[in-house]
N, C-alpha and C positions, 0 to 999 in steps of 0.2 A: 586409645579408642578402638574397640573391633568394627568390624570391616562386614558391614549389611551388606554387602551384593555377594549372592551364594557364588560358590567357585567355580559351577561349573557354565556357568551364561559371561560372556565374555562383557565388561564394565559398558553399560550405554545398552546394552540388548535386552534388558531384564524383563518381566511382566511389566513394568510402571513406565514403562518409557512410550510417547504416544507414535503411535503412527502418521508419517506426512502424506497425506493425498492428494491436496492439490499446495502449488504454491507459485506467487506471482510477484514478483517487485516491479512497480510502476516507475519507469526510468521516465527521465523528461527528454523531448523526442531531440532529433539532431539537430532540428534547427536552433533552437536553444544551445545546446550546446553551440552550433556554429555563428547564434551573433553575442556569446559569450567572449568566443574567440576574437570576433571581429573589435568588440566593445575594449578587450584587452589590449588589444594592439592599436586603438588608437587613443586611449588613454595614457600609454606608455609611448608613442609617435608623440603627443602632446607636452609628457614631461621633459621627453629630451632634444624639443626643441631648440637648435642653436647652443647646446648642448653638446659633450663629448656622449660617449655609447654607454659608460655607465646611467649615464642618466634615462637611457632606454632600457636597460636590462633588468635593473632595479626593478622599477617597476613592472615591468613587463613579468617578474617573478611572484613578485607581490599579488598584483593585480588579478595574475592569473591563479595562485592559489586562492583568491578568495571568489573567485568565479567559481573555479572548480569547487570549493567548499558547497556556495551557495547551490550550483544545481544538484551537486551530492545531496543534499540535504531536501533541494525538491523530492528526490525520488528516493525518499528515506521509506514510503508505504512497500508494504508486504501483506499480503493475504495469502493468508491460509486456511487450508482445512487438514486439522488431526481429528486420529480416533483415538480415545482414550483407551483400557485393555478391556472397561466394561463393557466395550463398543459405543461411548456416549460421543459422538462429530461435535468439534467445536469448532468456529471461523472465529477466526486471532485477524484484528485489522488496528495499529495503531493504538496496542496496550489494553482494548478491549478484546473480551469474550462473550461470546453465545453459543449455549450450545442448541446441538438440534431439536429436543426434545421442547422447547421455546416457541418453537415456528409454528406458525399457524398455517401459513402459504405463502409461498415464494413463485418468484414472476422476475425475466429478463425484460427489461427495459433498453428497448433499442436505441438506436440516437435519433429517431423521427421524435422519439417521445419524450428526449432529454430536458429539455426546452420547458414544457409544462410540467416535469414533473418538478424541474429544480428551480420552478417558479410560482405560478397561479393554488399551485395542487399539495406546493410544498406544506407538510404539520412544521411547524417551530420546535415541534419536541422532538422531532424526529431525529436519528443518529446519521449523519454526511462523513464519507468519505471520500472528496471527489477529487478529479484535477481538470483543467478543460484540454488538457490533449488526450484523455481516456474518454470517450466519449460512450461509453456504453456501460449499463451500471445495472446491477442487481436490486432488487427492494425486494425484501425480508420483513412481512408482518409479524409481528410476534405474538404471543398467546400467553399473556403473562398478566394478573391482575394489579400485580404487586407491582410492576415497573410500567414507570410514566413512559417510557419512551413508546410509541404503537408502531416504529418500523425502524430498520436499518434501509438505507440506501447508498451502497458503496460501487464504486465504479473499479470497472472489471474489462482488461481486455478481451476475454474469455470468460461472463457471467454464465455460460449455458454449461461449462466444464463446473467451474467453480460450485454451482448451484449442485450439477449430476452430484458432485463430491459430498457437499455438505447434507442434502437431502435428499438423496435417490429414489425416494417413491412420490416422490411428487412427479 
């Protein structure tokens, strides 16, 4: 098989490779992690009740990788914005895409305003990305005839970075 990437741009640098400008993984905050911890160690107190120490360790190994899995897995989101080499901005959240040329109007939603938006105001069509310890979230109208969805609402520790990234003249 010959070898597409010309010689002299070194593998991963090429025109097609997009540009990262912003990016964010939403961890789940410490206190989760620390009654993970808690939950694990009295679960594993629990099994080795009257018990020799294997019966404490065991689980306590167990238990705690599947904590550990489970909040890994909480903070599996990432947002991002690339730029393609046309210059077309895309934000990647959760296996979807949009690009900017999509957007109608974009607006940070503070956490005064979380409340109604992720309630009374909520569309059903609309695309969510949320957790409730991000408390601050972006909404992304979009300009699309042809797609049902009429907004993204994705929460962002930094919507006003995120947004500068994705849509800069707004």
């Amino acid at each position: 098989m010959p070898d597409l990437q010309p010689q002299n741009t070194p593998m991963g640098t090429g025109p097609s490779t997009p540009q990262l400008l912003y990016s964010e993984r939403q961890w789940a905050p410490w206190y989760m992690w620390l009654a993970g911890a808690g939950l694990t160690l009295l679960l594993a107190a629990q099994f080795a009740h009257n018990r020799n120490m294997w019966w404490f360790f065991i689980p306590l190994i167990v238990i705690g990788a599947l904590v550990a899995w489970f909040l890994s897995w909480l903070s599996a989101t990432v947002v991002r914005v690339e730029q393609d080499a046309d210059g077309t901005r895309w934000l990647l959240v959760d296996g979807a895409a949009l690009p900017h040329t999509a957007v109608a109007r974009s607006m940070v939603v503070p956490e005064s305003a979380r409340r109604n938006a992720l309630g009374r105001q909520l569309d059903p069509a609309a695309f969510l990305v949320t957790h409730g310890w991000v408390k601050k979230h972006m909404l992304i109208v979009l300009d699309d005839p042809e797609d049902p969805t009429p907004y993204w609402m994705i929460s962002s520790r930094n919507p006003a970075a995120a947004l500068n990234a994705f849509v800069p003249s707004e």
